[in-house]
Structures are given as structure tokens and as C-alpha cells.
N, C-alpha and C positions, 0 to 999 in steps of 0.2 A: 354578975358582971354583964351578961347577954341582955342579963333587964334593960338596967340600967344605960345599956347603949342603945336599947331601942328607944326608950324616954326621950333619951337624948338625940335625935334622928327623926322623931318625929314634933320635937319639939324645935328644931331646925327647922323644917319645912312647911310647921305651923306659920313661924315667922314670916318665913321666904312667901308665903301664899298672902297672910294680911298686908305686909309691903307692899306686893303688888298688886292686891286690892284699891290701898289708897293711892295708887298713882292714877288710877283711872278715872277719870272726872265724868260725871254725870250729866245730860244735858242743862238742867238746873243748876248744876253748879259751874260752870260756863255759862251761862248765861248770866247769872249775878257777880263775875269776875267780870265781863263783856260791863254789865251797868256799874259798877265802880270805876271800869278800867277806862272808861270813854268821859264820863262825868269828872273826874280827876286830874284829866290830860291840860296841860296849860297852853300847848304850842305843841304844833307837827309841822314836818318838813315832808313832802316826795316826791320822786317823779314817776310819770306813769306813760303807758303807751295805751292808746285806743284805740280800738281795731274794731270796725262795722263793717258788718259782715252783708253782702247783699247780692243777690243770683251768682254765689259763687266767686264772688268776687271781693277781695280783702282789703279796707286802706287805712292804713295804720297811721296818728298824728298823736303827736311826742303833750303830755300835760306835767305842768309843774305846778303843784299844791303848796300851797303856806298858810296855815290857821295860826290864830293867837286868841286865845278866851280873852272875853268872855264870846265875841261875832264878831270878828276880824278874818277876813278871807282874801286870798289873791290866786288866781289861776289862772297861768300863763299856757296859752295854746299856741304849735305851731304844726306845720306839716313838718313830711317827713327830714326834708332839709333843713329842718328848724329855722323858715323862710315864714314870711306872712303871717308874724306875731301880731295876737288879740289877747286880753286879759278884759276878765272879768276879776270885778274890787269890790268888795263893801266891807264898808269903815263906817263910824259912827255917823258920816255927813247922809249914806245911802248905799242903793248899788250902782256901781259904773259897769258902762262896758269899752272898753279904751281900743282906738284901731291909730296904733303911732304912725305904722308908714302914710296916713292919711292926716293925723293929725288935728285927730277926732276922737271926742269923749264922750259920750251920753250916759243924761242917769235917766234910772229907771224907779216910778214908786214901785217899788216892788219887795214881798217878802222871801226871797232867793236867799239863803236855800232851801228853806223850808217848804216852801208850795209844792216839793215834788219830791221823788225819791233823785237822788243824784248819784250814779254810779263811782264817782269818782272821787266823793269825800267822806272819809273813817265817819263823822258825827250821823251824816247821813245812813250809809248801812247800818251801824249799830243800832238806828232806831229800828229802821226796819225790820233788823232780829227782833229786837226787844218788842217789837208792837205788832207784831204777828202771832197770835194765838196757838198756832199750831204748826211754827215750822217744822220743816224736816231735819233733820241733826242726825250726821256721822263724824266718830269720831277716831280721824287716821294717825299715823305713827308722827308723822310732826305738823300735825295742821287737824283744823276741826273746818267742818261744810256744813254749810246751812242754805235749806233754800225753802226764798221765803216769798209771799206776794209783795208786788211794787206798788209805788204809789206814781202811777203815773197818769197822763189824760188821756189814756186811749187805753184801748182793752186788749191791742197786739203786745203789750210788752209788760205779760201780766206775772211773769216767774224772774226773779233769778237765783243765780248760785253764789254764793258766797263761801270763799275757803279763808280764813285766819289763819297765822300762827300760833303755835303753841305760847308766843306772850300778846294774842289777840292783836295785833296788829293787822293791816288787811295785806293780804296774798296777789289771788284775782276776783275777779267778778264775772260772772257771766247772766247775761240777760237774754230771756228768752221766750220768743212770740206763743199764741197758744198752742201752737204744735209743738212744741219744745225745742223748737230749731232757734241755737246761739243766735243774734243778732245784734250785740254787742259784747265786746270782752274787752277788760281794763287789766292791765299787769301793772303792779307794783313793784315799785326799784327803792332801794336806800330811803325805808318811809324811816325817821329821824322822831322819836319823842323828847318833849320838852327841850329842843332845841333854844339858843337866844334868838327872839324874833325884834328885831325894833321898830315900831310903830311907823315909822316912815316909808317899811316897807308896805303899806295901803293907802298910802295916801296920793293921786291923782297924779297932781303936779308933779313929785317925785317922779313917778313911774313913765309917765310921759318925755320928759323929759329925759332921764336915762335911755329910753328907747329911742331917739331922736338921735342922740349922741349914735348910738350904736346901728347908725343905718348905713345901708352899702350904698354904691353909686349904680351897681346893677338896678334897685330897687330903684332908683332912683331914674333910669332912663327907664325900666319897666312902667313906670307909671305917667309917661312920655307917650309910649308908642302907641298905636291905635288901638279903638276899640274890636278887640273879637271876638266875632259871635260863636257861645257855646251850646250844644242843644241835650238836652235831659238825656241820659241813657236808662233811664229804669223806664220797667212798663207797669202800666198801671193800666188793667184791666180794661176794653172796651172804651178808650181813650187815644186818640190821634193828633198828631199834628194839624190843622186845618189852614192859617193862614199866618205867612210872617209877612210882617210890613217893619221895613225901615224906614226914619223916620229923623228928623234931627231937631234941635231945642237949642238955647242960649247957652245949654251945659255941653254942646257938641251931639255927636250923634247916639243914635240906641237905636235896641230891636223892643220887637213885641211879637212875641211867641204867642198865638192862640191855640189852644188845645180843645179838641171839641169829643163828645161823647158820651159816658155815660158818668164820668168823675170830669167835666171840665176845667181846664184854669187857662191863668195868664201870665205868663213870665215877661218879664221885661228888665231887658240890660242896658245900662247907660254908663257909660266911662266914668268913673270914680273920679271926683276933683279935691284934693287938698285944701282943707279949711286952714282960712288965715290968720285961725285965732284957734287957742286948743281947750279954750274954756268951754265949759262941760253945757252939753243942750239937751232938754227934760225931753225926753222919750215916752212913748206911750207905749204898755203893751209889758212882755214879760220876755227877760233873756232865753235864747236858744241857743244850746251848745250843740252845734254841729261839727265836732271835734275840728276839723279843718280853720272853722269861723265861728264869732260869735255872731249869733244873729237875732232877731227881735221878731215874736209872734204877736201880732195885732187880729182885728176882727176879722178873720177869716183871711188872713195874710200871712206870709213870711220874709221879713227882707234880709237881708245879709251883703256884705262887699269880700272880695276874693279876689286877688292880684290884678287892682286894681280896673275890678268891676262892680258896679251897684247892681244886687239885682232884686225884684221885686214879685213876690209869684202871690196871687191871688184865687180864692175858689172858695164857694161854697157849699162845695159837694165832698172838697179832700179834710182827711183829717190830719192833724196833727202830724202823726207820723207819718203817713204819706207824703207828706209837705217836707218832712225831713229826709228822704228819702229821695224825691226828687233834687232835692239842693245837694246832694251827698253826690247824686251822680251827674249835675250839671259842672260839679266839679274836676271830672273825668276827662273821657276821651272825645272828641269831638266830632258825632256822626249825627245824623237823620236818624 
């Protein structure tokens, strides 16, 4: 009888041991649930918060995502008051970048989102895991981390983190320079699979429209009052302010910021004017998501508009992110 209860007690805990064997998924085997699970997906909904991180200093702007397969995108950015909405579109016509309180569209030739790693859309990381040779993989009690190389144009924003849930959907993101210090982090809210998406949500005129509808009158004397000059707060090594001159034009007045040193540029602000027509005008160059703004990198430029200011920063000595970086903080507080 004693036998037999031992049989039986060890044949218990045989069980209990291979169960919990197979619940534990291997990196391989996550990652081929990851390539089913992204490839499969017809439509996602979420919203997210963006938060660039820079000397200490945090500023967080609200993104709403909507995919529809097979390349149907719309990403709605706003700050923290969900004030000074921009969307980026692409729909079968191209990609837009839409600025309603101005009432302003531009396309861009451009292959967005693919030219780059983009922290903020499911198809996008997934590739990243997926085409990264030798990511790093932990796997925690309700989420799996992967961190993997980025594909981005600069060589500061060469890592991130990526945590999934356990049904692969995305978490957060974190992106990180080559000291491994965050510099971006994206939180994920209510990401929604195979939702109903209807086609008119990306298309131009639509969305233009709707946001037109939905403007306040604040905005509306905000983009009235005078032009104010904002001055960069990031530093950027052995680089100074050197000369401002103002200056004025048929579009009213602006500055021109000259930076002299050893990374020179030039910023220039001019009072944002409302186009009289909302139809869309060919842009040169590739969209910039400056969570705050969408904004356009050209040859050795970056321009963007921001509560009702155009600005314009040029150099051939900064890169990429550095250009982003400076726009992120000309957005700020307003010092010398």
C-alpha cells in the first residue's frame, strides 16, 4: 500500500513539474508568436504618453495611434493639455503631416514609417525584435523585455528596451543613448486589437476638417497676439549665442538667432500665418516627430511651427538629434 502511494506522489509531481514546464516560453518561441502575432493583426487602436527625457528634465506629450492593414496610419500629437494638435497620415494618396490650428497640410514623398525605427508603432518594434540578430530576452511574470538595436540616423539613440505583454501587445519602450542613459520613453494605455477602423479615418480632408470644427477661441486669439521670442535651453557643447537680430517681412515680424562655435546654427522665428486654403502642399525632406510637433528635416535643417510660431534652425555641423533636441527645448522656458 506504502508502494503504491509513493507511485502515486511521485507521479503527482511528475505532472505538476512538466506543466509548469510548458508554461514557460522560450525566447524562440516568443519571438515566432511576436511574428504571427504582428503579421495577423488587421487594425490597432492606443493611446500613448511620450516623455523625452533631457538634463534632467522631463516633458511628457499625449499620442493617439490608429493602424488599419494593409499601411494605413494616423498619429495624433498633442501637449500636455492636449492643446496644439498635429497629425501625421498616410493613406493610399501619401504621407501628410496636418497642422489644423493653422490650417495647413503638407505631403511628403516619403517612405514613413519604414525609413526608421519609430518608438511609438506595434509594426515598428516588432520588426526591430524580429531583425535584430541577437537581442537581449527576459522573461518576467506578466510581460517579456527585449532589448534590441535601433534603426535610427544617429548613433546617440543606438539601444532600446522594449517590455510586451504576455499577449504581445506593447507595454513601454525605452530608448537609450550609448551610455545607456533613457532618452526617450513611450507608455502604452488601452492598445485595442482588431478594432472597427473606417477608412475615413486617414483621409486628409476629413481630419482637417473635424479639427477645425473642434477649435477653441483661446487658440484662436493665441494665434492673434504677438510674435515671442523663445531662446533654446539645451547646451550643446562649445556653442553660444552670438548675435540676434530682428527683423521684419510681409509675413510681420521674426528673429534670427545665430549660434557661433564649435556645432554652429541658426534659428529663426517668424509668426505662424493661417493658410487660406487647406489643400495639401508637396514638402521636401522627411517627417520629424518632436513629440510636442510634427516637423520636417531637410538638408541640413529642421523646421517645425509650435503655438503659433514658424521656426526654422539650420547647421551643418549638428546632427540629427541634436536638432531635435534643441527644438524640444526651444519649446520650454524662456531664458538666455
Amino acid at each position: 500500500m506504502k508502494k503504491w502511494s509513493v507511485l502515486w506522489l511521485s507521479a503527482i509531481l511528475m505532472t505538476a513539474l512538466l506543466l509548469s514546464g510548458c508554461g514557460a516560453k522560450s525566447e524562440k518561441d516568443v519571438i515566432n508568436d511576436l511574428n504571427k502575432r504582428y503579421e495577423k493583426i488587421n487594425s490597432y487602436s492606443t493611446n500613448a504618453v511620450m516623455t523625452f527625457h533631457n538634463h534632467g528634465k522631463a516633458q511628457a506629450y499625449q499620442v493617439n495611434i490608429m493602424y488599419k492593414r494593409p499601411n494605413l496610419y494616423r498619429v495624433s500629437l498633442s501637449d500636455a493639455n492636449k492643446a496644439n494638435k498635429q497629425m501625421i497620415l498616410k493613406n493610399k494618396e501619401g504621407v501628410y503631416v496636418l497642422t489644423p490650428e493653422l490650417n495647413k497640410s503638407y505631403r511628403f514623398d516619403s517612405d514613413w514609417p519604414n525609413n526608421r525605427s519609430q518608438a511609438y508603432l506595434y509594426h515598428s518594434l516588432a520588426k526591430d525584435i524580429l531583425n535584430d540578430p541577437n537581442p537581449s530576452f527576459t522573461a518576467k511574470e506578466n510581460h517579456y523585455i527585449f532589448n534590441t538595436k535601433t534603426n535610427y540616423n544617429t548613433a546617440q539613440l543606438a539601444n532600446q528596451e522594449i517590455s510586451l505583454k504576455k499577449d504581445l501587445t506593447p507595454e513601454t519602450v525605452k530608448i537609450k543613448d550609448k551610455d545607456q542613459k533613457v532618452v526617450v520613453t513611450v507608455t502604452f494605455k488601452n492598445f485595442k486589437v482588431n478594432p472597427s477602423i473606417p477608412n475615413k479615418t486617414f483621409d486628409v480632408k476629413q481630419n482637417m476638417t473635424a479639427a477645425n470644427l473642434s477649435k477653441t477661441q483661446s487658440t484662436s486669439a493665441e494665434n492673434k497676439s504677438s510674435l515671442k521670442l523663445l531662446y533654446p535651453t539645451a547646451v550643446i557643447s562649445g556653442t553660444k549665442l552670438e548675435t540676434l537680430n530682428p527683423a521684419s517681412s510681409k509675413f510681420g515680424d521674426r528673429y534670427v538667432l545665430k549660434y557661433a562655435g564649435k556645432k554652429p546654427f541658426t534659428l529663426i522665428e517668424t509668426k505662424s500665418q493661417t493658410a487660406a486654403s487647406s489643400a495639401a502642399t508637396l514638402a521636401t525632406g522627411t517627417p520629424a516627430n518632436l513629440g510636442f510637433a510634427v516637423g520636417s528635416f531637410g538638408d541640413h535643417s529642421l523646421s517645425w511651427s509650435s503655438n503659433g510660431t514658424d521656426f526654422y534652425l539650420a547647421s551643418e555641423k549638428l546632427t540629427q538629434d541634436e536638432m531635435i533636441t534643441i527644438a524640444q527645448s526651444v519649446n520650454g522656458t524662456v531664458t538666455k
